[in-house]
Z-matrix of the N, CA and C atoms (Angstrom, degrees):
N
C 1 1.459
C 2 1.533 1 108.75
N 3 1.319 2 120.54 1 143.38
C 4 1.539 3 113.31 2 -160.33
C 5 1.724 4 96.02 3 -97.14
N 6 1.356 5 113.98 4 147.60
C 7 1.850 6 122.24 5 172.27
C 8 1.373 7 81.81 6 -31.85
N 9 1.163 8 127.73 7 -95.51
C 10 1.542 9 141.49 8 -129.45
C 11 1.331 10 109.04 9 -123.10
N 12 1.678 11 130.16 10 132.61
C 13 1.239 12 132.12 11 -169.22
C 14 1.532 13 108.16 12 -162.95
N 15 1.498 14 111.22 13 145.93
C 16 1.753 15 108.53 14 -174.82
C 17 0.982 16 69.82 15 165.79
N 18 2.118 17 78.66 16 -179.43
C 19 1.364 18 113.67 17 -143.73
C 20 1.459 19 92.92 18 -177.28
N 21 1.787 20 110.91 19 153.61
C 22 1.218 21 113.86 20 -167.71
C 23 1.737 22 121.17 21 -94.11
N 24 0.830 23 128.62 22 -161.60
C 25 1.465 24 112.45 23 -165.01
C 26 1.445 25 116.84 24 -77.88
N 27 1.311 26 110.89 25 -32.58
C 28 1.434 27 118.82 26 159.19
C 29 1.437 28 129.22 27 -88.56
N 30 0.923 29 92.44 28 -17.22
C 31 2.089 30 104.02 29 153.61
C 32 1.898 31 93.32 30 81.72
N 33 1.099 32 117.40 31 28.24
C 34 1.744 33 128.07 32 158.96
C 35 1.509 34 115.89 33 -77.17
N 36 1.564 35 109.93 34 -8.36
C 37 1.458 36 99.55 35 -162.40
C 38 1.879 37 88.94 36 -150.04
N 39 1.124 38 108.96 37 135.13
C 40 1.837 39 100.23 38 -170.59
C 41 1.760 40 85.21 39 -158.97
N 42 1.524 41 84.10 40 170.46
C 43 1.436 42 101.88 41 -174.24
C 44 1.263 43 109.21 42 -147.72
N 45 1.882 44 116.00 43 175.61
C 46 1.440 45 114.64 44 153.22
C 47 1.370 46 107.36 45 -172.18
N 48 0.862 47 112.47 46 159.83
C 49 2.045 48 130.93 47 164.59
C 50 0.847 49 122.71 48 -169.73
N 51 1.863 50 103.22 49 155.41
C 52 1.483 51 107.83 50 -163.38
C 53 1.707 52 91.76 51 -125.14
N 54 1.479 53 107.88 52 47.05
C 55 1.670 54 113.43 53 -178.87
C 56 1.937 55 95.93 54 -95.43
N 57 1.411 56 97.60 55 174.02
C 58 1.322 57 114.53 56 163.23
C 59 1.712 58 108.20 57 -74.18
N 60 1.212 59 115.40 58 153.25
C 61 1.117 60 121.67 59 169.34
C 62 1.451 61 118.00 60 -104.00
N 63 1.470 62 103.61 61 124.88
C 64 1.989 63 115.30 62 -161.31
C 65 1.431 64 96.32 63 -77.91
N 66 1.310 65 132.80 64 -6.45
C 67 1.650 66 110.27 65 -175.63
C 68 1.689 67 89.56 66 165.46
N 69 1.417 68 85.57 67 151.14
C 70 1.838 69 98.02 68 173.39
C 71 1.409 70 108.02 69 -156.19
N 72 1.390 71 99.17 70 110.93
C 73 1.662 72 110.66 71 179.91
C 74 1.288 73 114.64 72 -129.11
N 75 1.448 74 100.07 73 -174.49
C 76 1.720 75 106.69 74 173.48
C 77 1.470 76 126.91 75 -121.80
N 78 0.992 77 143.26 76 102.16
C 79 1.571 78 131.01 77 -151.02
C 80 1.582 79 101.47 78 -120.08
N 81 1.579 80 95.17 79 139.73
C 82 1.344 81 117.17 80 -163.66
C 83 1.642 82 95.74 81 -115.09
N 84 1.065 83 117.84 82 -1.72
C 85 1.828 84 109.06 83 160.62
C 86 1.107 85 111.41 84 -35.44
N 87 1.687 86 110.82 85 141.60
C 88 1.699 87 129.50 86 148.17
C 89 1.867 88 107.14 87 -28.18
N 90 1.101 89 82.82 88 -56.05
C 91 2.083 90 85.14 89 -152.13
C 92 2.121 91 80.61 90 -68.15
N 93 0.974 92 134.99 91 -55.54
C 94 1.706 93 117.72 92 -166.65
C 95 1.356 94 116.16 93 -71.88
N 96 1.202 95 125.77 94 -10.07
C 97 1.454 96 137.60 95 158.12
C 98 1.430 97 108.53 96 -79.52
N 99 1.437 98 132.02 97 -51.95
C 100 1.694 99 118.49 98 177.11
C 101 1.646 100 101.70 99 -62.61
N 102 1.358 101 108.09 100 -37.19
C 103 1.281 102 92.32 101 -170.63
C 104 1.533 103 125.95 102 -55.27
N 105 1.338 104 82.21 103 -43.25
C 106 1.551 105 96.43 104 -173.52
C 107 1.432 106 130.05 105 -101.50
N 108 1.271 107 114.58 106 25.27
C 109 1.457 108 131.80 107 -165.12
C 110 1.798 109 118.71 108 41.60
N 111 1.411 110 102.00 109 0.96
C 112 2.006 111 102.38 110 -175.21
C 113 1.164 112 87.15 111 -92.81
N 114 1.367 113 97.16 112 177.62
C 115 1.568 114 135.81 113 148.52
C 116 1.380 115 131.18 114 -60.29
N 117 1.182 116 95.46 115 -19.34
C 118 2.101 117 110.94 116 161.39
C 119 1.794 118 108.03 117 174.03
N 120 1.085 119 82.02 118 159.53
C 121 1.602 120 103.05 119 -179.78
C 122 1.367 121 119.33 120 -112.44
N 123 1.512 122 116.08 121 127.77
C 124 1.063 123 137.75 122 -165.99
C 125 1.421 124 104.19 123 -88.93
N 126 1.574 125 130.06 124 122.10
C 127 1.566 126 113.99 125 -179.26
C 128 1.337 127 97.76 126 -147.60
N 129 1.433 128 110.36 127 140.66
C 130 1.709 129 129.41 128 169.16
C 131 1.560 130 112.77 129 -96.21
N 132 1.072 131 122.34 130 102.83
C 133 1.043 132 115.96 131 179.87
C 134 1.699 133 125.28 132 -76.82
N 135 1.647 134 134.13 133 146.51
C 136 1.335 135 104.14 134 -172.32
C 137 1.701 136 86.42 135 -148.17
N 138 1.164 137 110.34 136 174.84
C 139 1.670 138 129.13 137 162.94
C 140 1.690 139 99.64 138 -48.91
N 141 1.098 140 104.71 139 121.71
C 142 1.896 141 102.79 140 165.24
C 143 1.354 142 117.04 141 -78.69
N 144 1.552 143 114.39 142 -25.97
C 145 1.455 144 98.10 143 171.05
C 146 1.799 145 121.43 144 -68.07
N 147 1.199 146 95.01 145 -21.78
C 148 1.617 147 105.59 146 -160.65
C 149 1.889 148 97.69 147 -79.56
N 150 1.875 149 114.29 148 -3.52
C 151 1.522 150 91.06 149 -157.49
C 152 1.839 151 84.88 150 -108.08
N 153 1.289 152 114.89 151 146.78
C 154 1.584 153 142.23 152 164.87
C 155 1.680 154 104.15 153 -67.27
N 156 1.191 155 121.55 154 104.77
C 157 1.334 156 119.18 155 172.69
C 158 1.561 157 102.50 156 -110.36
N 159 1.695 158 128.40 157 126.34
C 160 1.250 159 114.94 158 161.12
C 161 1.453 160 99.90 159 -135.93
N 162 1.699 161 93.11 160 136.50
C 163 1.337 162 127.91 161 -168.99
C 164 1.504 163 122.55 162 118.16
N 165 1.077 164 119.89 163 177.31
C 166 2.045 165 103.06 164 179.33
C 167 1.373 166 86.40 165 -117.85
N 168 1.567 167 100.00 166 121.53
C 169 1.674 168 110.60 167 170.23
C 170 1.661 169 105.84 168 -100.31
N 171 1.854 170 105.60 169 119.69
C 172 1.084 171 108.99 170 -178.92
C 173 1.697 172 106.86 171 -64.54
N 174 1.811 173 105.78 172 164.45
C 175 1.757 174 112.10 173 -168.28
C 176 1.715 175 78.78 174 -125.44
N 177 1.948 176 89.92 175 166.40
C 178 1.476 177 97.84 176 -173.69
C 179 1.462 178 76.64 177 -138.84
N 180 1.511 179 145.23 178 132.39
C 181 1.765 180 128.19 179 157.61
C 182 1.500 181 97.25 180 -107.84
N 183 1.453 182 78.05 181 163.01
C 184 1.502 183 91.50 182 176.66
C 185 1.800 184 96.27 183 -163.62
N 186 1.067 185 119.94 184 -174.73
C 187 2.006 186 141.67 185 171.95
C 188 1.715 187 89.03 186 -87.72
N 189 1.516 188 112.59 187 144.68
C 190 0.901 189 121.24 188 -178.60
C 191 1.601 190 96.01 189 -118.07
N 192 1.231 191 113.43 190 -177.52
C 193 1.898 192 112.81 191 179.88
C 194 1.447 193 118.31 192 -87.03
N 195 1.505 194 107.51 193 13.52
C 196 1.809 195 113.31 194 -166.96
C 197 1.928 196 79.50 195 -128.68
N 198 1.234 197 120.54 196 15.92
C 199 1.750 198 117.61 197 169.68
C 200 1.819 199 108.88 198 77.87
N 201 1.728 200 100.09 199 5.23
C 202 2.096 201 93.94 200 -158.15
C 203 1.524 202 85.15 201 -75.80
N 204 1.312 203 127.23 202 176.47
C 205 1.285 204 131.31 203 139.85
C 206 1.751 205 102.60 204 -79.70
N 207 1.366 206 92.73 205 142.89
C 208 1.407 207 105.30 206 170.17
C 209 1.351 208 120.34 207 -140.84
N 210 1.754 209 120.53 208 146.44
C 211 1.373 210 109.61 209 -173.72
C 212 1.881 211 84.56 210 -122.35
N 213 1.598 212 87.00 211 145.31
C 214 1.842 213 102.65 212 154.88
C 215 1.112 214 108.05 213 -93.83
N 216 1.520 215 115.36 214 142.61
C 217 1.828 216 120.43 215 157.19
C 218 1.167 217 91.08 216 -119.17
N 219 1.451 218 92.00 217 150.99
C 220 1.454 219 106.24 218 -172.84
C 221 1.964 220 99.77 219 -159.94
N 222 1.188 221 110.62 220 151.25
C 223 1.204 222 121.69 221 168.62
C 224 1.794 223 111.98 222 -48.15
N 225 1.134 224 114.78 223 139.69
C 226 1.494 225 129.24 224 -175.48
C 227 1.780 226 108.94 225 -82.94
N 228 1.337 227 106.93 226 -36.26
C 229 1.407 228 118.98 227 -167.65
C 230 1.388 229 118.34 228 -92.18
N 231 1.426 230 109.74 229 -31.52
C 232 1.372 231 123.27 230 176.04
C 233 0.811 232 150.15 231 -152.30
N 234 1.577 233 98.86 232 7.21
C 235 1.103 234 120.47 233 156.24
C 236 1.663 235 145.86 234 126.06
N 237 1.273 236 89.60 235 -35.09
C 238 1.419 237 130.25 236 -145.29
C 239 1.934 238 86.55 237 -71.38
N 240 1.328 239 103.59 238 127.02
C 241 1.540 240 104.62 239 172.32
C 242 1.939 241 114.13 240 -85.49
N 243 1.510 242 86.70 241 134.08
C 244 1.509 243 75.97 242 178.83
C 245 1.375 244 114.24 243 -123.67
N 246 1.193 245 118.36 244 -44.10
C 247 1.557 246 119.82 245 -162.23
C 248 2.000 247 99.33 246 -114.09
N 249 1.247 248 106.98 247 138.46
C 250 1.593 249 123.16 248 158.44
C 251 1.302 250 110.76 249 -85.49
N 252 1.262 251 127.91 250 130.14
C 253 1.419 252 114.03 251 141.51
C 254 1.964 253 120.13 252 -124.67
N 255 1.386 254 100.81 253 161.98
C 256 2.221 255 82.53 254 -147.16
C 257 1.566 256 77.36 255 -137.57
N 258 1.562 257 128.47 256 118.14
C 259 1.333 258 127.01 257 173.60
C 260 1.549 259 120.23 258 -71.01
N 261 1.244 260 124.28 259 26.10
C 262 1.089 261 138.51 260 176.29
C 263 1.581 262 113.92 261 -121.89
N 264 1.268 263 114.17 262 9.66
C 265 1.271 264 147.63 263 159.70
C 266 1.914 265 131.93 264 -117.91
N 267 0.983 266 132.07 265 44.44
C 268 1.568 267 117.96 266 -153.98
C 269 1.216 268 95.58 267 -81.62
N 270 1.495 269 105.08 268 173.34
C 271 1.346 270 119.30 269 -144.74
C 272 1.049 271 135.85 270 11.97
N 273 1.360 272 101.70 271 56.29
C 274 1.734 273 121.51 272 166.18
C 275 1.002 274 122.40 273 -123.99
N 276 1.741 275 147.41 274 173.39
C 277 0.881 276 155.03 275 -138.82
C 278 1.715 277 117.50 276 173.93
N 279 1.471 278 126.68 277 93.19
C 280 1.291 279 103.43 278 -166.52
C 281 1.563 280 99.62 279 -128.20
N 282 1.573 281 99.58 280 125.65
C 283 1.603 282 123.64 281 179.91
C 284 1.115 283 124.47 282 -71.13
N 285 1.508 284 118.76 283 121.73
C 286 1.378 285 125.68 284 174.87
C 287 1.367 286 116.02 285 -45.37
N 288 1.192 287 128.11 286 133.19
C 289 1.883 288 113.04 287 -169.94
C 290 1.539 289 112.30 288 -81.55
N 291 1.097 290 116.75 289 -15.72
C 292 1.744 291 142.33 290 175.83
C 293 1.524 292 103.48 291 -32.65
N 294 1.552 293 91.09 292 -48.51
C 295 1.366 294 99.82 293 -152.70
C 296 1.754 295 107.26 294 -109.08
N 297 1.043 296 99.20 295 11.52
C 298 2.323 297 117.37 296 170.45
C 299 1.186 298 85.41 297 -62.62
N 300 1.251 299 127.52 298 132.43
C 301 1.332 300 120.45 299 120.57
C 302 1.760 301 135.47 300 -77.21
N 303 1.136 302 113.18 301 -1.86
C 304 1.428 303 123.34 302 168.57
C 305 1.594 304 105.93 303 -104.20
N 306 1.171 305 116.87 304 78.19
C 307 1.418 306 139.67 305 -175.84
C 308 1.751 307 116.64 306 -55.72
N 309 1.282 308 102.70 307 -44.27
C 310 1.477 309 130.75 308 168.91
C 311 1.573 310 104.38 309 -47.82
N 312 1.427 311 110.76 310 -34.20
C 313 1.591 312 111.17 311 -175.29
C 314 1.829 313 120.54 312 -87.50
N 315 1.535 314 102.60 313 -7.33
C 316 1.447 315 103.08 314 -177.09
C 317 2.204 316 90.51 315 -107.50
N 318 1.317 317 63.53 316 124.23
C 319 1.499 318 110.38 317 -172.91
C 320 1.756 319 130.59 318 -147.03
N 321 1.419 320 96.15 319 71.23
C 322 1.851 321 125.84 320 -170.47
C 323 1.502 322 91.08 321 -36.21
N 324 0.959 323 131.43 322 132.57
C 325 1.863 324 119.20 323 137.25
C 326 1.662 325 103.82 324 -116.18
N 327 1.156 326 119.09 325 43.92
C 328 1.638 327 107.27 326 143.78
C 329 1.466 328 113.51 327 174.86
N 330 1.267 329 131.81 328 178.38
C 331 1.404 330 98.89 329 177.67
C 332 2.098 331 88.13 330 -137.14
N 333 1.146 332 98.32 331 165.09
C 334 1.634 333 119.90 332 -170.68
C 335 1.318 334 125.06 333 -131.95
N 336 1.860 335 108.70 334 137.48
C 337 1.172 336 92.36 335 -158.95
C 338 1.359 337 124.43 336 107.56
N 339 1.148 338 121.14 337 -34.04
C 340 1.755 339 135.30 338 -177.79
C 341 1.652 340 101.80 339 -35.77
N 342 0.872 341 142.59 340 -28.78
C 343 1.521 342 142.93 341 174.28
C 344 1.632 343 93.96 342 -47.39
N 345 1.279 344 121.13 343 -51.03
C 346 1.526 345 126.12 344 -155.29
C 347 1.510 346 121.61 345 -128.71
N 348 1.626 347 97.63 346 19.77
C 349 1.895 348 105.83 347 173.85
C 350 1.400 349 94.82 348 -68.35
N 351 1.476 350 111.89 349 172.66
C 352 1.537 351 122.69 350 175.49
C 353 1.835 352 98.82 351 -88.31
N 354 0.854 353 104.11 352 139.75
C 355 1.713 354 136.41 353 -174.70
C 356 1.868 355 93.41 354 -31.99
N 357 1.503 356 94.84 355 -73.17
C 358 1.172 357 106.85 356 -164.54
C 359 1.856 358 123.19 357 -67.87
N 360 1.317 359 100.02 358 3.51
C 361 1.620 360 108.36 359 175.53
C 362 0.679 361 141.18 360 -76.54
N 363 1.861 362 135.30 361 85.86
C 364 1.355 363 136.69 362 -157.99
C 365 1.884 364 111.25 363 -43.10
N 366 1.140 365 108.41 364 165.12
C 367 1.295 366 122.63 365 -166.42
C 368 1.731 367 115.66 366 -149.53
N 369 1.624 368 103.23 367 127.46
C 370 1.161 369 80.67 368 -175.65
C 371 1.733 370 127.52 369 -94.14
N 372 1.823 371 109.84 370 131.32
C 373 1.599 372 80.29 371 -150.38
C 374 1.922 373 119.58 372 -75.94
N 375 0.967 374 99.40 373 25.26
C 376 1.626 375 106.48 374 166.67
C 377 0.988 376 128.60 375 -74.50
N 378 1.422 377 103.39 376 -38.16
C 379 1.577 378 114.07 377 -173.46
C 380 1.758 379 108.28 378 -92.66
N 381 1.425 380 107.76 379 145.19
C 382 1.622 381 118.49 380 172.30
C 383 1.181 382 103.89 381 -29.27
N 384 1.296 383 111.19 382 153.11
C 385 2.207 384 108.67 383 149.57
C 386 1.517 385 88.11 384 -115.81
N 387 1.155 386 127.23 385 169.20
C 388 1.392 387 125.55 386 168.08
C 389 1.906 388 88.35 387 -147.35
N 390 1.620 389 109.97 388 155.84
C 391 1.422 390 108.78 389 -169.03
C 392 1.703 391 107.23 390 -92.14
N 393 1.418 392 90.70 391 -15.19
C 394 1.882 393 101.27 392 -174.67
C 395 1.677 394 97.62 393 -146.84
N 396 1.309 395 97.74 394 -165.07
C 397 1.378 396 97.18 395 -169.40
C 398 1.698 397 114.77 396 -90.73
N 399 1.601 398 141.68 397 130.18
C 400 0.676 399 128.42 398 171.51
C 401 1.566 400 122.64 399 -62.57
N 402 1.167 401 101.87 400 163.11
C 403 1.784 402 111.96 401 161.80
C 404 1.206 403 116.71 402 -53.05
């Protein structure tokens, strides 16, 4: 059974790996909140070689608020955003948690961005805030 596995809402676009996961946070950036219509985005980051993508997940790039280029993939049919990729990261790949089906495995240890979360967004106080992105 692979660590980590999903699929998008219409199930045209799926994934999997059985890598370690390099980091799991929560980011309260402008650009992961428009993207994603929340209040922050939850992302696992992993090795891109190590992740199984089947289907062609369309990309959208754009400048992110930390200057990286960044592309969204996202499902073509319905939408559903799944994967980040942030050129200030290469060979990485970081998964929308929406779309885990091993739920048990998303597990934030910090959150990013805190300069620019929305006011009213609980926080958990265990976890880091950091105001930008760490190293």
């Amino acid at each position: 059974m692979p660590k980590l596995s999903g699929q998008c809402l219409c199930g045209n676009i799926a994934f999997s790996t059985d890598t370690e996961i390099l980091r799991a946070a929560n980011c309260h950036c402008a650009d992961c909140r428009g993207a994603t219509g929340a209040a922050f985005a939850t992302l696992l980051t992993v090795d891109e070689d190590a992740l199984t993508i089947t289907g062609t997940p369309k990309a959208y790039g754009h400048k992110a608020d930390s200057g990286a280029d960044m592309e969204k993939l996202f499902c073509p049919d319905c939408g559903s955003q799944m994967f980040a990729r942030n050129s200030n990261r290469p060979g990485t790949l970081s998964i929308r948690a929406g779309v885990i089906e091993q739920t048990d495995e998303v597990k934030p240890a910090f959150n990013l961005f805190g300069d620019s979360k929305i006011a009213s967004t609980p926080l958990d106080p265990d976890l880091p805030l950091f105001d930008r992105m760490p190293g």
